[in-house]
OpenMM code with the backbone's topology and positions (N, CA, C; nanometers):
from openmm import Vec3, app, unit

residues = "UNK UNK UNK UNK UNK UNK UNK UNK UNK UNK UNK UNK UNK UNK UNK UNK UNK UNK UNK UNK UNK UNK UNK UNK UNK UNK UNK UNK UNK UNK UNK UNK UNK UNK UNK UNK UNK UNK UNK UNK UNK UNK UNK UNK UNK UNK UNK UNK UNK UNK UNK UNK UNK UNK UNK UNK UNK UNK UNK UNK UNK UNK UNK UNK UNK UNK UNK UNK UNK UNK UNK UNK UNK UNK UNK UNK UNK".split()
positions = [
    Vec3(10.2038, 8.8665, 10.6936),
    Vec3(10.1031, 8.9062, 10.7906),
    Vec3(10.1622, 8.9077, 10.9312),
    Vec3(10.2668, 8.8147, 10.9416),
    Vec3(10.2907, 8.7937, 11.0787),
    Vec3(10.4282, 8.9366, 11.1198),
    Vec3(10.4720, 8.9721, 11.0311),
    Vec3(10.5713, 9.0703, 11.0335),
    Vec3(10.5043, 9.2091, 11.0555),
    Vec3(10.3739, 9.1958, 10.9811),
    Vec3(10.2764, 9.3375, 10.9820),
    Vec3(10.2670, 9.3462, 11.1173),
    Vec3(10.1974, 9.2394, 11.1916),
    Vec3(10.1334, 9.2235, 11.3565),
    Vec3(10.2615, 9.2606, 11.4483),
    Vec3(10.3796, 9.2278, 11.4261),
    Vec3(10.5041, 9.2174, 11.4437),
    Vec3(10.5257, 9.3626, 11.4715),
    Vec3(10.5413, 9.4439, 11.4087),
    Vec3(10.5618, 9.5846, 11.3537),
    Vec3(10.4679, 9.6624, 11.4838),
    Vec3(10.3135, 9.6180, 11.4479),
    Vec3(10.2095, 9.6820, 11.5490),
    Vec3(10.2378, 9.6425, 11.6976),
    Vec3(10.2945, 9.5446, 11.7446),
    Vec3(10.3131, 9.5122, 11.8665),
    Vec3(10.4476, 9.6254, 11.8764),
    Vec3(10.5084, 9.6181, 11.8241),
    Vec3(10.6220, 9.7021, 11.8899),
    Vec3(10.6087, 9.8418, 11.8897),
    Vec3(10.5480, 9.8525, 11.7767),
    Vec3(10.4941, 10.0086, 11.8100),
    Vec3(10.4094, 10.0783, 11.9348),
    Vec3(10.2790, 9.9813, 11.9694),
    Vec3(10.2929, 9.9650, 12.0817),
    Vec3(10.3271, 9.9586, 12.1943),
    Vec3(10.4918, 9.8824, 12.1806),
    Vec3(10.5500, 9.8650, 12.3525),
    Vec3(10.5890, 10.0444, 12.3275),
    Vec3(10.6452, 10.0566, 12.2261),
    Vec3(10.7138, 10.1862, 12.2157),
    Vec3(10.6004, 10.2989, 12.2942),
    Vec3(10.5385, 10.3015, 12.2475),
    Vec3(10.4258, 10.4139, 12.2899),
    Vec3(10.3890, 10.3913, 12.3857),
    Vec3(10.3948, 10.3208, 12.4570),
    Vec3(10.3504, 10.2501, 12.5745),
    Vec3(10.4763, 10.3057, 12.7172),
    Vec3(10.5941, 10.3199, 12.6282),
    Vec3(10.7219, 10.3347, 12.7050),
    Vec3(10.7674, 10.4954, 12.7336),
    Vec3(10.7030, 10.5669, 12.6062),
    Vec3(10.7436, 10.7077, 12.5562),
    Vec3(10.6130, 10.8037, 12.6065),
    Vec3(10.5085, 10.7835, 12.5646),
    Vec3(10.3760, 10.8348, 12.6303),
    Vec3(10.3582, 10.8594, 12.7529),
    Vec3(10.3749, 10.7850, 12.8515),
    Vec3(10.3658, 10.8528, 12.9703),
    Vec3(10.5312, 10.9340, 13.0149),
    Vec3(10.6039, 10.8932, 13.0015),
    Vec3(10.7507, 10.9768, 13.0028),
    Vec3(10.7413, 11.1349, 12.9263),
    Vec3(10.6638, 11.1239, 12.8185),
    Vec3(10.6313, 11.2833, 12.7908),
    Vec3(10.5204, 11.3410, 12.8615),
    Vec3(10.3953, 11.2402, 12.9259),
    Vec3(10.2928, 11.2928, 12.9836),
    Vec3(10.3649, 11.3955, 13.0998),
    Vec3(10.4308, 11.2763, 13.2003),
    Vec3(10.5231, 11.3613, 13.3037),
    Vec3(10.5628, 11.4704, 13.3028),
    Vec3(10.6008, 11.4970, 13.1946),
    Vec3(10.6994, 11.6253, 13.1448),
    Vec3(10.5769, 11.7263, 13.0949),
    Vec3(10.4774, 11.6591, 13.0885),
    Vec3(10.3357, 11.7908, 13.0370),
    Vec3(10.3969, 11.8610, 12.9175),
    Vec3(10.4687, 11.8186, 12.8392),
    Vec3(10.4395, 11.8517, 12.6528),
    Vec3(10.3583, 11.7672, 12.5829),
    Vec3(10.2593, 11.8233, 12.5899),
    Vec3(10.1196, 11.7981, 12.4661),
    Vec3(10.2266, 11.7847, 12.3490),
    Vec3(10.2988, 11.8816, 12.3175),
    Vec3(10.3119, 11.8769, 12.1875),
    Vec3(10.4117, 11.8437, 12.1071),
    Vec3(10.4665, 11.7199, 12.2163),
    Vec3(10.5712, 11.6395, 12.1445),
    Vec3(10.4885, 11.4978, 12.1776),
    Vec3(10.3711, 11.4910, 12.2707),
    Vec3(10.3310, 11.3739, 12.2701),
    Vec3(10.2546, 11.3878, 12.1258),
    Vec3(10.2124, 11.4907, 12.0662),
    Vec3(10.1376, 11.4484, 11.9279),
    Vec3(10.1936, 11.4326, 11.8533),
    Vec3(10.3011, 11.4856, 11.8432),
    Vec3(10.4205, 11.4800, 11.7541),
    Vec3(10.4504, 11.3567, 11.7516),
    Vec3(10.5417, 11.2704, 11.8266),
    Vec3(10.5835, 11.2095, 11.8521),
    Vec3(10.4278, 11.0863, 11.8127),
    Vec3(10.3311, 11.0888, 11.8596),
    Vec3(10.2171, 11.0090, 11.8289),
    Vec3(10.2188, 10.9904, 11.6731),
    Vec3(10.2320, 11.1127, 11.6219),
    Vec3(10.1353, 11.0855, 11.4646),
    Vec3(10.2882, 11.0405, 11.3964),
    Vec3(10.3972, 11.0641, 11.4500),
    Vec3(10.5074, 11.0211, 11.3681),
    Vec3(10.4842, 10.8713, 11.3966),
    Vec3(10.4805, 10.7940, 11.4999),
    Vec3(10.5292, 10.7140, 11.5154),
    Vec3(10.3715, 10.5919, 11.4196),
    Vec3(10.2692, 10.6775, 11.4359),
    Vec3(10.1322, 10.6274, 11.3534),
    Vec3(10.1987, 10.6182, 11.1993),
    Vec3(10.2906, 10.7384, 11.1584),
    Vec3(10.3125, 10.7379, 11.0251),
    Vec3(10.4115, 10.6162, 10.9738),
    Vec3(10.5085, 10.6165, 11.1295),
    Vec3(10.5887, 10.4723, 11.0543),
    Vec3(10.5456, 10.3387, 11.0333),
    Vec3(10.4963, 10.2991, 11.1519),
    Vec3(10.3973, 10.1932, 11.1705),
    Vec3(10.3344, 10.1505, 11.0228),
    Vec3(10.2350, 10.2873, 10.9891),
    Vec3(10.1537, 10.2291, 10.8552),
    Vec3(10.2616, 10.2245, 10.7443),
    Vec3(10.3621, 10.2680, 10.7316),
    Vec3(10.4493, 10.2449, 10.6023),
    Vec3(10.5536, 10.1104, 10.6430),
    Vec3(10.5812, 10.1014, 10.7657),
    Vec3(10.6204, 9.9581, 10.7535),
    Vec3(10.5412, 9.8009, 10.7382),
    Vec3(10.4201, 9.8403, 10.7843),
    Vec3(10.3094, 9.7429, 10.8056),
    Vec3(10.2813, 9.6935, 10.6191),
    Vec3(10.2648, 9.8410, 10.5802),
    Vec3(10.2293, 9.8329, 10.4472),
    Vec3(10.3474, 9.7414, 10.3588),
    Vec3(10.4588, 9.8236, 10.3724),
    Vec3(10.5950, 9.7510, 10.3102),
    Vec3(10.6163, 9.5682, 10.3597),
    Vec3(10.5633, 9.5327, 10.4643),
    Vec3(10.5326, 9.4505, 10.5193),
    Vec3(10.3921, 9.3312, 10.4304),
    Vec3(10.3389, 9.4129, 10.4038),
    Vec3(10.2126, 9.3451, 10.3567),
    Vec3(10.2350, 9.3216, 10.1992),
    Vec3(10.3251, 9.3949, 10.1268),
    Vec3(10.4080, 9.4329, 10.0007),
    Vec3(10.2681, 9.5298, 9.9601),
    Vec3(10.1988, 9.6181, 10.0007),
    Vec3(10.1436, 9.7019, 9.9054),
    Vec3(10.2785, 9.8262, 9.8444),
    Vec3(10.2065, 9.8872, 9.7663),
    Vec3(10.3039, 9.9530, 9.6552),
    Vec3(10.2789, 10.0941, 9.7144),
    Vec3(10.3890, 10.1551, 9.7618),
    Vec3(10.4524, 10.2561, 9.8367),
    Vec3(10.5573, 10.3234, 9.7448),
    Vec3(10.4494, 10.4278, 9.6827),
    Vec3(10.5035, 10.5201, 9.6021),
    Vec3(10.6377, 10.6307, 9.6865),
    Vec3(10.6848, 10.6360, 9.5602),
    Vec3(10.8093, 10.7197, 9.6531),
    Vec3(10.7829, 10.8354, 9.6336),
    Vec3(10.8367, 10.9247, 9.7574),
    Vec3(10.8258, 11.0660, 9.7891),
    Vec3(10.9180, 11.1126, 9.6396),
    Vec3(11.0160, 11.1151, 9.5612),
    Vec3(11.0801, 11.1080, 9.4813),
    Vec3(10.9758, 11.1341, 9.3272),
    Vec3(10.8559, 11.0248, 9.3173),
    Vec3(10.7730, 11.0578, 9.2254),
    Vec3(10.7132, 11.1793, 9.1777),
    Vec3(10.6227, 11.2230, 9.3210),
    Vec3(10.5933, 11.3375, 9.3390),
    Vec3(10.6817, 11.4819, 9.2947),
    Vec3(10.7708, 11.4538, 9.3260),
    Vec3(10.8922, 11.5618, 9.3020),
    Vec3(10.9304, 11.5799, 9.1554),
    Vec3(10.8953, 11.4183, 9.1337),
    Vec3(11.0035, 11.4450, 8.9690),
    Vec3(10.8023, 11.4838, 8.8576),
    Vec3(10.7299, 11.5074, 8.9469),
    Vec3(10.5992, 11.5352, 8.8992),
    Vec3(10.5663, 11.6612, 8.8938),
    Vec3(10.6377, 11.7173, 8.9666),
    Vec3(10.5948, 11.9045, 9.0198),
    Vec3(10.6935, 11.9216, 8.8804),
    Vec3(10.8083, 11.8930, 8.9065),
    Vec3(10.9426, 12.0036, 8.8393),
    Vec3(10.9403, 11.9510, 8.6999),
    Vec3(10.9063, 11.7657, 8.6408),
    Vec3(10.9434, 11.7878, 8.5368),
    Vec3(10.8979, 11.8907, 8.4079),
    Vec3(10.7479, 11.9409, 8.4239),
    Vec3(10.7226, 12.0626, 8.3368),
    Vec3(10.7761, 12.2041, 8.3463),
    Vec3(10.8446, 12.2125, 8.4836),
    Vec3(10.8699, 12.3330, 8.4862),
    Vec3(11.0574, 12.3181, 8.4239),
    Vec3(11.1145, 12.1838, 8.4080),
    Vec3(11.1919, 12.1226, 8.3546),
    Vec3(11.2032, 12.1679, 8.2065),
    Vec3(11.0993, 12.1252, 8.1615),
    Vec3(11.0631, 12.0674, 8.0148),
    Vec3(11.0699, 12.2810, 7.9873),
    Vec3(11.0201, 12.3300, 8.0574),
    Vec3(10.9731, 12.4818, 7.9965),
    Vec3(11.1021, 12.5553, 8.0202),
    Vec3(11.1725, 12.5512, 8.1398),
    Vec3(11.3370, 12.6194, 8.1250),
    Vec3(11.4259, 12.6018, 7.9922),
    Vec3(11.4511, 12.4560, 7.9533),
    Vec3(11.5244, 12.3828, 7.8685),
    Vec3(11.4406, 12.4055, 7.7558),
    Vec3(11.3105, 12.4710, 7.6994),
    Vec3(11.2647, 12.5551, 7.6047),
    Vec3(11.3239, 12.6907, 7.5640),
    Vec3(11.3848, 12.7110, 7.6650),
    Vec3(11.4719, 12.8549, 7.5979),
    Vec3(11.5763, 12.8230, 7.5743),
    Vec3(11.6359, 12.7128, 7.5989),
    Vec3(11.7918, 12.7246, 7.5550),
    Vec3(11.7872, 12.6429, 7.4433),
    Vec3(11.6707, 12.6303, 7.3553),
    Vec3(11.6930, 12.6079, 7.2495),
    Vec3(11.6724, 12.6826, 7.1102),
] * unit.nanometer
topology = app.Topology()
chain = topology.addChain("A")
for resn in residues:
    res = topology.addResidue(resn, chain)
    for name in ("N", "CA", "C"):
        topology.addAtom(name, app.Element.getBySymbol(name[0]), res)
């Protein structure tokens, strides 16, 4: 728990440091960018942090292709 809080504080200083330095510069659209990325790490370290189960991008993948797997390797037999 204390590593989760850990994680959120620094994300924090970060955004805190980077946010107005892009405000200056008037790109909207690296401050969202840059916002929702840094929202996306936060919750996957917080999570990895908390030990919930953080499926891998890898699953998904071997989920799309293995039928289209299984149906190629049908003709070469």
């Amino acid at each position: 728990m204390v590593l989760a809080v850990a994680f959120l504080i620094i994300a924090i200083i970060v955004a805190l440091i980077f946010i107005p330095k892009l405000k200056k510069q008037q790109d909207r659209k690296a401050v969202v960018v840059f916002t929702i990325l840094l929202l996306i790490g936060t919750a996957l370290n917080m999570g990895i942090a908390l030990k919930v189960h953080i499926p891998s991008p890898l699953d998904l993948i071997t989920f799309i292709f293995t039928p289209i797997r299984d149906y190629i390797v049908s003709f070469t037999k």
